[in-house]
C-alpha positions as CSV (number, residue, x, y, z in Angstrom):
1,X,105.0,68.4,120.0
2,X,102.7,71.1,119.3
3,X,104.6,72.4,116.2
4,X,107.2,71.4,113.8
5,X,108.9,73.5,111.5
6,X,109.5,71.6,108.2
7,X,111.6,74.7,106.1
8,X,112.6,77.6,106.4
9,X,113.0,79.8,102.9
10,X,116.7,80.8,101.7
11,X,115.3,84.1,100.6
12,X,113.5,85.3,104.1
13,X,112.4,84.2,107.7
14,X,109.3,82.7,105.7
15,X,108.8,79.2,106.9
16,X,106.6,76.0,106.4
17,X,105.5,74.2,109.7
18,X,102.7,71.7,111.0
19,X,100.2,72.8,113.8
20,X,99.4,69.5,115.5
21,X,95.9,70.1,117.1
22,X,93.2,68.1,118.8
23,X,90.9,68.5,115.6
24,X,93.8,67.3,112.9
25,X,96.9,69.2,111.8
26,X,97.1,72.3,110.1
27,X,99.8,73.0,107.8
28,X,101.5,76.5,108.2
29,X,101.3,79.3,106.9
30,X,97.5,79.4,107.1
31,X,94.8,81.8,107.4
32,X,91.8,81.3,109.9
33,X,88.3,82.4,108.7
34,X,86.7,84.6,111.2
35,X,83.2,82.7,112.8
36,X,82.6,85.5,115.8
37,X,79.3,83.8,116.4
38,X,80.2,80.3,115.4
39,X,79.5,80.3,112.2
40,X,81.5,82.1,108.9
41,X,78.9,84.3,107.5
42,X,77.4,83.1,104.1
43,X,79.0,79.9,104.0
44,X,77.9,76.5,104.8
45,X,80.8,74.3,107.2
46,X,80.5,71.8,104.3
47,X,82.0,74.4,102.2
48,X,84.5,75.1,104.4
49,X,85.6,71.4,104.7
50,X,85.4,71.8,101.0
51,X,88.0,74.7,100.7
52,X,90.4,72.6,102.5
53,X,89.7,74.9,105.9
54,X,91.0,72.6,109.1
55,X,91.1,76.2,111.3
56,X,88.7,78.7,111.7
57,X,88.1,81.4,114.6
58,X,85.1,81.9,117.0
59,X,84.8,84.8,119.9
60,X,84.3,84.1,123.5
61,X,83.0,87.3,123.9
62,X,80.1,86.7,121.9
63,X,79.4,83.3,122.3
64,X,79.8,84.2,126.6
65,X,77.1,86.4,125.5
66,X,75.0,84.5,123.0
67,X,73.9,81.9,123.1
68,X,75.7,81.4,126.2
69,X,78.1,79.2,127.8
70,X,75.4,76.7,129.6
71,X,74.1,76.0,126.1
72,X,77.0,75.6,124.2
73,X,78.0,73.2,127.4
74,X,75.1,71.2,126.8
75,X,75.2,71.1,123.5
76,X,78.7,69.1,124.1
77,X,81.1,71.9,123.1
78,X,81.4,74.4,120.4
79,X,82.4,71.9,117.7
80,X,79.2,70.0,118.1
81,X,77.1,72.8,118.9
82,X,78.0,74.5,115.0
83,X,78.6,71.1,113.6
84,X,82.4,71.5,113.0
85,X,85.0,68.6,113.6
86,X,88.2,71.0,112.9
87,X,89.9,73.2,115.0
88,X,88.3,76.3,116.6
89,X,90.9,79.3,117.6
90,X,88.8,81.1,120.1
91,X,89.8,84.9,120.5
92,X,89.7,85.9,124.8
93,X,87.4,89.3,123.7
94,X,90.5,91.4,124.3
95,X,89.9,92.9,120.8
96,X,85.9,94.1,122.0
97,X,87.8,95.6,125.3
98,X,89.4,97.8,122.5
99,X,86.7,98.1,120.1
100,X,83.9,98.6,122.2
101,X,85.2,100.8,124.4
102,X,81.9,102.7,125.2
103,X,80.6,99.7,126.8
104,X,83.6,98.7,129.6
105,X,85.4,99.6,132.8
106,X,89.2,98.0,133.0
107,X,89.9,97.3,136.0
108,X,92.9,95.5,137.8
109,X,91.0,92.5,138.1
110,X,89.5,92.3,134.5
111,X,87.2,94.1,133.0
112,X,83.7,95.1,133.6
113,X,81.2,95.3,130.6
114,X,77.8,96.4,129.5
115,X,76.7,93.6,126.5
116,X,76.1,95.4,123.8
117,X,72.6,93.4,123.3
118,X,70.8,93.8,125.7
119,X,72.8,96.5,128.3
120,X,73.1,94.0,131.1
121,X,76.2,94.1,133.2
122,X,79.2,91.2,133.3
123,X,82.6,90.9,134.6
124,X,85.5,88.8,132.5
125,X,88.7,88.2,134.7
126,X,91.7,86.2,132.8
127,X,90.9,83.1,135.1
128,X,86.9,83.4,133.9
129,X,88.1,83.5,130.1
130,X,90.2,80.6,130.5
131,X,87.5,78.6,131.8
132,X,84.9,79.8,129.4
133,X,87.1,78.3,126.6
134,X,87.5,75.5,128.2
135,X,83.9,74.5,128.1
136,X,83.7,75.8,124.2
137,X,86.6,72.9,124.0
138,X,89.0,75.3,122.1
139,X,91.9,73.9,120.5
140,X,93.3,76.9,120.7
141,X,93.1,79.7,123.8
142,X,93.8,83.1,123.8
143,X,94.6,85.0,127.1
144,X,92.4,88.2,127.9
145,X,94.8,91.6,127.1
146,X,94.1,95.0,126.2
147,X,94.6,96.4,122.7
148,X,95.0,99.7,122.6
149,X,94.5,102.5,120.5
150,X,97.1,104.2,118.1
151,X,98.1,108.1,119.0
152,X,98.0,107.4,123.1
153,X,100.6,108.5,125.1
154,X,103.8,105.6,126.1
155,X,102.4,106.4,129.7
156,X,98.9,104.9,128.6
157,X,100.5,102.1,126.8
158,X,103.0,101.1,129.5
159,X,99.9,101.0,131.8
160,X,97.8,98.5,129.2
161,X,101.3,96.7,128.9
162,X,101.6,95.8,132.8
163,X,97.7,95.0,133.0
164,X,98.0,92.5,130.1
165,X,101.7,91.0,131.6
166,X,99.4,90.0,134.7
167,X,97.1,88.7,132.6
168,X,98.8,86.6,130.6
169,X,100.2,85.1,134.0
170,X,97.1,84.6,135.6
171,X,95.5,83.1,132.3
172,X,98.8,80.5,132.2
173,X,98.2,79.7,135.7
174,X,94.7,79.1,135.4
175,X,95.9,77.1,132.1
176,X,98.0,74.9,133.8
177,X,95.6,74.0,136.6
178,X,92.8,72.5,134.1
179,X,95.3,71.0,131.9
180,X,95.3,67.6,133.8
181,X,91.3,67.6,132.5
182,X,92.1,68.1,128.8
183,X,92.0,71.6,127.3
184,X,93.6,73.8,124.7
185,X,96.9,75.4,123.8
186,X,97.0,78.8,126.0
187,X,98.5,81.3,123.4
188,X,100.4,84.6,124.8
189,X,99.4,87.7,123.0
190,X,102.1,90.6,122.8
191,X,101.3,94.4,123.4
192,X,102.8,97.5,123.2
193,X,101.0,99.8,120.9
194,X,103.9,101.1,118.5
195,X,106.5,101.4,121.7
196,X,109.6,99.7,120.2
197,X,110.9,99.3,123.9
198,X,107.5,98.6,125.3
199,X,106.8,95.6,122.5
200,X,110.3,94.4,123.6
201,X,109.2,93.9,127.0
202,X,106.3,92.6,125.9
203,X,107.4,89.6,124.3
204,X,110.3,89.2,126.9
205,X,107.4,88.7,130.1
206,X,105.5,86.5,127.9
207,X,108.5,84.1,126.3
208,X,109.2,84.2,130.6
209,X,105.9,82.2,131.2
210,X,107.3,79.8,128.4
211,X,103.5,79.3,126.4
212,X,102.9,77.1,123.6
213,X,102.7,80.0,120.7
214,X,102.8,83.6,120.6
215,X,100.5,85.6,119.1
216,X,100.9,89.9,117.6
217,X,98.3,92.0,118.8
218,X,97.7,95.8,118.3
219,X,98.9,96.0,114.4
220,X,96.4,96.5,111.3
221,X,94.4,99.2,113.8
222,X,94.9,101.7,111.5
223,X,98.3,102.6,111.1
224,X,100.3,103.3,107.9
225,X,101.4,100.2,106.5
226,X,105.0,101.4,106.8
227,X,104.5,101.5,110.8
228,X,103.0,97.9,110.5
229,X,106.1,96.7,108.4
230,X,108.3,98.4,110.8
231,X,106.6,97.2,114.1
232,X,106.0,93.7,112.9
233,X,109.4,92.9,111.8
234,X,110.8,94.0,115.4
235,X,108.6,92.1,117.0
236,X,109.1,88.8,115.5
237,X,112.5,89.1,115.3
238,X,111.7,88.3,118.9
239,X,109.9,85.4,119.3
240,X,110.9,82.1,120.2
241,X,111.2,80.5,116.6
242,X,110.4,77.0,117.9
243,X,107.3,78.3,118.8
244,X,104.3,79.1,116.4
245,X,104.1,82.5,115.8
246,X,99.8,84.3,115.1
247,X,100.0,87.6,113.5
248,X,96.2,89.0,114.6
249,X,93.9,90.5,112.3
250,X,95.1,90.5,108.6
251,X,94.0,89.0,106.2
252,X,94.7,90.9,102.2
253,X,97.5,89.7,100.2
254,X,100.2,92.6,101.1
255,X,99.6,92.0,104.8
256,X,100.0,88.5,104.8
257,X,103.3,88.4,102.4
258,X,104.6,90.9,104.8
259,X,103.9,88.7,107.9
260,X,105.1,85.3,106.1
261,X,108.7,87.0,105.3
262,X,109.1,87.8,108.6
263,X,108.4,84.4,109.8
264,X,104.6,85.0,110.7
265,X,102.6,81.3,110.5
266,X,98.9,82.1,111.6
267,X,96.2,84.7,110.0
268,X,92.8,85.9,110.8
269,X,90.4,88.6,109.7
270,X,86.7,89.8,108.7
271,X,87.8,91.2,105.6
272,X,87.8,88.4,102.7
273,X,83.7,87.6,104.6
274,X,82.8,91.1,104.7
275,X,84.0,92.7,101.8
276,X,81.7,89.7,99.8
277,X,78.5,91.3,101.6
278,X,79.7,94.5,100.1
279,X,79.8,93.2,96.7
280,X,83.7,93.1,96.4
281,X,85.4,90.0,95.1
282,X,88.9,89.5,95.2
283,X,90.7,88.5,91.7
284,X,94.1,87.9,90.6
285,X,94.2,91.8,89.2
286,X,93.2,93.3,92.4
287,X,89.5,93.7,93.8
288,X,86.5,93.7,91.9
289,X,83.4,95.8,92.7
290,X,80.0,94.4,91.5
291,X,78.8,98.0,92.0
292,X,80.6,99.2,89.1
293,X,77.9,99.8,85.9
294,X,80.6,97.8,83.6
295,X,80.1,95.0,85.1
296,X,76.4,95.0,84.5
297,X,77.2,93.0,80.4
298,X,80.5,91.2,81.7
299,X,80.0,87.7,81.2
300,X,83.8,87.4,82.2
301,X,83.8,84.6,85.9
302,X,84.5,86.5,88.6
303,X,88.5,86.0,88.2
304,X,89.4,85.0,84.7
305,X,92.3,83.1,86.5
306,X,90.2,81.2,89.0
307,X,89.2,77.6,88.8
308,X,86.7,77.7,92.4
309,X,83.2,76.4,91.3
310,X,82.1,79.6,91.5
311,X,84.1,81.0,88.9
312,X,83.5,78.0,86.8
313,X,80.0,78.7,86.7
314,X,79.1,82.3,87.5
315,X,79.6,85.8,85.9
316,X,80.2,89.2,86.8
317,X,77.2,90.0,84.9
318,X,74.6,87.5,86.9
319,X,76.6,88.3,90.4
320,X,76.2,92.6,89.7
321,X,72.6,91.2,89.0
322,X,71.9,89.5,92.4
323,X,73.4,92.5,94.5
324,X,71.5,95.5,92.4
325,X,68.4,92.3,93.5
326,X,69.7,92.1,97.1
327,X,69.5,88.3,96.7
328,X,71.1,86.3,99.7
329,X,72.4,84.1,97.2
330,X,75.1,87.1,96.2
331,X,77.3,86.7,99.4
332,X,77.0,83.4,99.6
333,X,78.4,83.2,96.2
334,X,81.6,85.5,97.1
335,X,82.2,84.7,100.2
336,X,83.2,81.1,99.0
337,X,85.4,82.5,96.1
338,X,86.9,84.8,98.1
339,X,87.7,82.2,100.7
340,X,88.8,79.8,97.9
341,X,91.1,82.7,96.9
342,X,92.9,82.8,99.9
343,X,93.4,79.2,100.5
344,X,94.5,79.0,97.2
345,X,97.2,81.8,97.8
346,X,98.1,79.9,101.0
347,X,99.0,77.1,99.0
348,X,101.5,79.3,96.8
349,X,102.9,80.6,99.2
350,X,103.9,77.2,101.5
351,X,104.9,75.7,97.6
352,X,107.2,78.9,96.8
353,X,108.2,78.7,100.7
354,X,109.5,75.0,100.1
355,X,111.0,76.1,96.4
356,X,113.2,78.5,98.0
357,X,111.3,81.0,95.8
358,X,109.4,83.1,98.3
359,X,110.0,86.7,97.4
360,X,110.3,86.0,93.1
361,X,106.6,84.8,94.1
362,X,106.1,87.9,96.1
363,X,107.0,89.6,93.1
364,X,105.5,88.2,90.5
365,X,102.1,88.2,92.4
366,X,102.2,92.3,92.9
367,X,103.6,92.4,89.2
368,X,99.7,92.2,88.5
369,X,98.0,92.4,91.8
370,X,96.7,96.3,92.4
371,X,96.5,96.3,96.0
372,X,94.9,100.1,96.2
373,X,91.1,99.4,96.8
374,X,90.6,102.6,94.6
375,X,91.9,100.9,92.1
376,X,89.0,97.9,92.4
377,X,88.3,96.6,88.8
């Protein structure tokens, strides 16, 4: 069995579960650090292991790209190529389709694409993709689709909506055939843009082709949060609840409560990585900015309320220090406290999930946490 669901809350549709993967199980809910390139920026895989971090996400896009799929193949696979004996979620490149639009042709077949490195010309077709994550020896697969943009017409969606239907079929079928010769769990990815009807038919082709999880696609593009709420909580009201359920690209504390209370089990996103190479640290009051002058005499950690090494032995002072310096060491720094921060808050949440006491923890979290980024301490 691929997952289990070991409680469900009294207080929500927020739930505990185990993720049984090649590469060890993975408790639920969890967030997936983002390695595009196989590797999370500014942070060693030791650390990772370290953090308690059994899942993380890479980009077949990229890697396709660089170094390459014959070298990652001779290397052994992705895990021994980065040195990582977890679990590796590898993303199809749907998301570049969307965010590097400039660069690509749909077409019925897949999609052709100028790499954005060196301007040479390649074709991805869902059967390609597939295969391609095969070799990287994914635990888990994730179908090409095509993510589209807020503000188009239902026309425009309904079109990207058929397109990645077919998809999803012919990256199952493709799935199925390489099974027998050991490979990943093909994840179906729903569409829709913010179509309630078109979302519904989304999920209702996909649950059809009976995959082993579901992911959300197309949310935290930059719609209001209230169209994110809305569109999220239809959606997985849908979904097969047997079956794990990967809300894509979130990763701050209001977006992931939100996706845990309506039953969400899977994370991922750049933001707790990149916002530490922009000198922002998250803390139990909200953000912290290592820009801001006051910080340049705080001897304060960098979360009074945080017991991560870094915290233990760093302050706001020194870290405001190595940014204004540009020292490498900066990120490095943040990035693990920041991850450490997360973990840590997935841990709360799975504790307060099994307590029954989900949304008083909700609560009392945002009784302190300031969300607003303007409002970074």
């Amino acid at each position: 069995m691929l997952f289990s669901i070991s409680h469900v809350a009294e207080d929500s549709k927020a739930r505990n579960g185990i993720l049984h993967l090649a590469h060890g199980s993975v408790s639920t809910p969890a967030f997936m650090p983002v390695g595009t390139l196989g590797t999370v920026k500014a942070i060693f895989m030791e650390d990772l292991e370290d953090l308690g971090i059994n899942l993380i996400l890479g980009n077949t896009y990229h890697l396709y790209l660089r170094p390459g799929l014959e070298t990652v193949a001779e290397a052994g696979g992705l895990h021994k190529f980065i040195m990582w004996d977890k679990n590796i979620l590898t993303d199809s490149g749907g998301f570049q389709v969307f965010s590097l639009a400039p660069f690509r042709k749909i077409e019925e077949g897949g999609v052709r694409f100028r790499s954005h490195i060196d301007g040479s010309y390649h074709s991805l077709t869902p059967e390609k993709v597939v295969e391609a994550q095969k070799i990287l020896g994914s635990d888990i697969l994730m179908p090409l689709d095509i993510c589209t943009e807020s503000g188009i017409s239902k026309k425009k969606a309904l079109e990207a909506l058929v397109i990645t239907s077919d998809w999803a079929r012919k990256s199952r079928d493709e799935w199925l055939k390489l099974k027998e010769n050991g490979i990943g769990e093909l994840f179906g990815i729903v569409q829709g843009n913010f179509y309630m009807d078109l979302r519904e038919r989304s999920i209702q082709e996909l649950v059809e082709l009976d995959l082993p999880g579901y992911a959300i696609g197309g949310l935290s593009v930059g719609e209001d949060f209230s169209i994110f709420r809305e569109i999220l909580a239809h959606s997985a009201g849908l979904l097969p609840v047997e079956k794990p359920h990967y809300l894509m690209g979130i990763g701050t504390p209001e977006y992931i409560f939100e996706a845990v209370e309506n039953g969400m089990d899977l994370f991922d996103c750049v933001f707790p990585t990149r916002i530490a190479r922009n000198a922002m640290a998250f803390t139990h009051s909200g953000l912290l900015s290592f820009r801001r002058e006051k910080n340049t005499r705080d001897f304060q950690p960098i979360d009074v309320d945080c017991d991560c090494r870094m915290c233990r032995k760093y302050s706001r002072a020194y870290l405001r220090h190595l940014y204004k310096s540009k020292e490498i060491l900066a990120p490095m720094i943040t990035t693990y406290h920041n991850l450490y921060f997360i973990q840590n808050l997935m841990a709360k949440i799975r504790s307060a999930i099994s307590n029954n006491s989900f949304i008083s923890f909700k609560k009392e979290f945002f009784g302190r946490y300031q969300s607003n980024r303007k409002h970074s301490i």
